[in-house]
KEVO-818885 format. One record per residue (C-alpha): chain; y, x, z. Coordinates in steps of 0.1 Angstrom, whole numbers, m for minus. Each point is the difference from the previous one (the first is absolute). Last residue first. Layout:
BEGIN
  tilo      y      x      z
     A      Y      X      Z
...
This chain:
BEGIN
  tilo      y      x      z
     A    m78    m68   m210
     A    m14     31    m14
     A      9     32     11
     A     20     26    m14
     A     m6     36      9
     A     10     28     19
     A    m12     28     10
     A     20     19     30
     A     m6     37      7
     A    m15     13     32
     A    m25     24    m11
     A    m29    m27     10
     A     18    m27    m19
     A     25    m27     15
     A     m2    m35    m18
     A     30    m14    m14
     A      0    m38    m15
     A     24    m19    m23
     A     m7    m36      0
     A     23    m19    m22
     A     m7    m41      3
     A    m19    m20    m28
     A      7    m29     16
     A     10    m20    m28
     A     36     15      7
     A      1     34     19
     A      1      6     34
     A      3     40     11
     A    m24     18     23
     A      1     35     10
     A    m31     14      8
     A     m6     29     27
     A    m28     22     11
     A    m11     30     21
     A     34     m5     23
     A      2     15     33
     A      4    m27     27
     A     15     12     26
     A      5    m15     38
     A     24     m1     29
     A      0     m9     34
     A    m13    m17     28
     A    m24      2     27
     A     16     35     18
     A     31    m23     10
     A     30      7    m13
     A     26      6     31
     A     24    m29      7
     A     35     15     12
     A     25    m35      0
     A    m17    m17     28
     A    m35     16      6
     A    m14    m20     29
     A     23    m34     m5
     A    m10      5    m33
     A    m33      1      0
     A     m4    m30     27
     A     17    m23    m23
     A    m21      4    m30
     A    m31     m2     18
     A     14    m32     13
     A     12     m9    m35
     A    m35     m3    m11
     A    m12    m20     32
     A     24    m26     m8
     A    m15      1    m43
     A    m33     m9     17
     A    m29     11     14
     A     m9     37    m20
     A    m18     11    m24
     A     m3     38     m9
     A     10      3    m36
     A     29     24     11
     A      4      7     36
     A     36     m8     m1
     A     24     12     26
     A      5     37     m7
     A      6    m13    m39
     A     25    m23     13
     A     17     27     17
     A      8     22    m29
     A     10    m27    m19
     A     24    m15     21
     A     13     39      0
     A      6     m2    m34
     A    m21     26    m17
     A     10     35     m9
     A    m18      8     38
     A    m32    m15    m19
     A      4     18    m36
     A      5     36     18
     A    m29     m3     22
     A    m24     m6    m22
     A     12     26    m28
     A     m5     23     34
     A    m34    m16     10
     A    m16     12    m34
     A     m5    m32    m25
     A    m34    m12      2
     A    m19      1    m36
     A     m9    m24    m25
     A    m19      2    m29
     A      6    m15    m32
     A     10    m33    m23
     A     33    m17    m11
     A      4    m29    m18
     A     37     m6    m15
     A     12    m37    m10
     A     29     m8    m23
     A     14    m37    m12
     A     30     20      9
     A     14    m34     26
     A    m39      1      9
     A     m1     35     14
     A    m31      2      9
     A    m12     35     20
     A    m38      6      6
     A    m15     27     22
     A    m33      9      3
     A    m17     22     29
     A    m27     24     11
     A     m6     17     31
     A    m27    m22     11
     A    m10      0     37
     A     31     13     11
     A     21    m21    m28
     A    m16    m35     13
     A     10      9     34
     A     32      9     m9
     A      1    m35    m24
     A    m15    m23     30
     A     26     11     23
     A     m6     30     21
     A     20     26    m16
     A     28    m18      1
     A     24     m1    m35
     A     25     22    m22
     A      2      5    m33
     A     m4     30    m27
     A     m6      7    m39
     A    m13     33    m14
     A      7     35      4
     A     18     m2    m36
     A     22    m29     13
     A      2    m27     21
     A     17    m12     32
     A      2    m27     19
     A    m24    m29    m13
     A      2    m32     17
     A    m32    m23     18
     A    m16    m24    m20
     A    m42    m14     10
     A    m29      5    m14
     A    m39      2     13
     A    m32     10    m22
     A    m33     m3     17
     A    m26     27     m4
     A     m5     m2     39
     A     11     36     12
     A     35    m11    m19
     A     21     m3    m30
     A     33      4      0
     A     26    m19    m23
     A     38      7      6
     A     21    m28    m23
     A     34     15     m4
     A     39     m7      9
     A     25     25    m12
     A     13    m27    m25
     A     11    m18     34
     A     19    m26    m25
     A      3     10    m37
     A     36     11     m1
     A     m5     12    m34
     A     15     33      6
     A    m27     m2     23
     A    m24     m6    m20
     A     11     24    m25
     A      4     31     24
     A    m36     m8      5
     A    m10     m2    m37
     A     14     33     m8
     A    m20     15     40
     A    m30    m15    m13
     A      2     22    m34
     A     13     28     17
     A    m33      1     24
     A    m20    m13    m33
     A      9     33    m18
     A     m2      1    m35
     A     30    m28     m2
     A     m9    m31    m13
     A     18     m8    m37
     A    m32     17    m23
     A    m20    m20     19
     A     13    m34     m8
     A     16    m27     28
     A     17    m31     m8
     A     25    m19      8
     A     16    m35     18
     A    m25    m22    m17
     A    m27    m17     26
     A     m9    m35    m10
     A     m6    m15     37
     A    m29    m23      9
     A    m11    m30     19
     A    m25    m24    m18
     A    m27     14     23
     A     18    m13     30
     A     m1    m32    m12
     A     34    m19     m9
């Protein structure tokens, strides 16, 4: 079989915009509760696009930790290709698929720094394996070999033990939602896309989209 002849008939619901809720927040936070429900595996895992000083478009998944009406949150170093990416252009998209669903949320807005406090509070909440592998990684920097990897590793926590303090380099980021579309397969590919775009006053218009 060719990879073009590969293809799924999608059929598990539908999605009308007189069922969404008004409020795209609560309507993510429905379809959330469903995926996991679901047991969809890592369903708080999401693609994190940057673009950066170069025009070029990078991608990559990392897990969501918080959302709500201030927006939704994860963690990272502030020196990796993303952080570096997100200093130069403060913009982001964000794209949950949740294949079990047939579902798919896109995500689009600006991103912000967390304070050093909300920082803080997520990294000591972390295992403390955690905490030290993020001390020992210089993230996107390459390095020699996966021995020289656990070296780093190594030397951290024979410094820090068990009390690891977060290192200025990483922490948390926002992205505050402008716009989101909620995706659901249909038959004959004529999927539901359901869209909600934020206005100058800070209300939410939304509209269907064509597949």
């Amino acid at each position: 079989m060719s990879i073009a002849d590969l293809r799924t008939e999608y059929s598990q619901a539908s999605l009308s915009e007189t069922e969404v809720d008004p409020d795209p927040i609560q309507q993510f936070s429905k379809w959330f509760s469903q995926a996991l429900a679901a047991q969809v595996r890592e369903a708080n895992a999401m693609s994190l696009s940057t673009v950066g000083a170069n025009s070029r478009p990078s991608s990559r998944i990392v897990l969501i930790k918080d959302f709500g009406p201030h927006g939704f949150t994860w963690f990272t170093n502030y020196g990796s290709r993303k952080g570096q990416e997100l200093q130069d252009y403060p913009h982001a998209a964000l794209l949950f698929y949740w294949i079990e669903l047939e579902r798919q949320v896109r995500i689009e807005g600006k991103v912000e720094r967390l304070t050093a406090e909300e920082s803080d509070a997520y990294f000591y909440s972390r295992p403390i394996k955690s905490q030290l592998g993020a001390l020992a990684s210089n993230q996107s920097a390459p390095i020699s070999d996966r021995v020289a990897l656990e070296a780093q590793y190594t030397a951290v926590e024979e410094r820090y033990g068990n009390h690891p303090q977060r290192p200025e380099y990483w922490g948390g980021y926002r992205l505050i939602p402008d716009m989101l579309e909620f995706w659901q397969g249909r038959p004959s590919r004529l999927h539901d896309r359901i869209q909600y775009a934020r206005q100058d006053n800070g209300s939410w218009l939304r509209q269907r989209l064509q597949p």
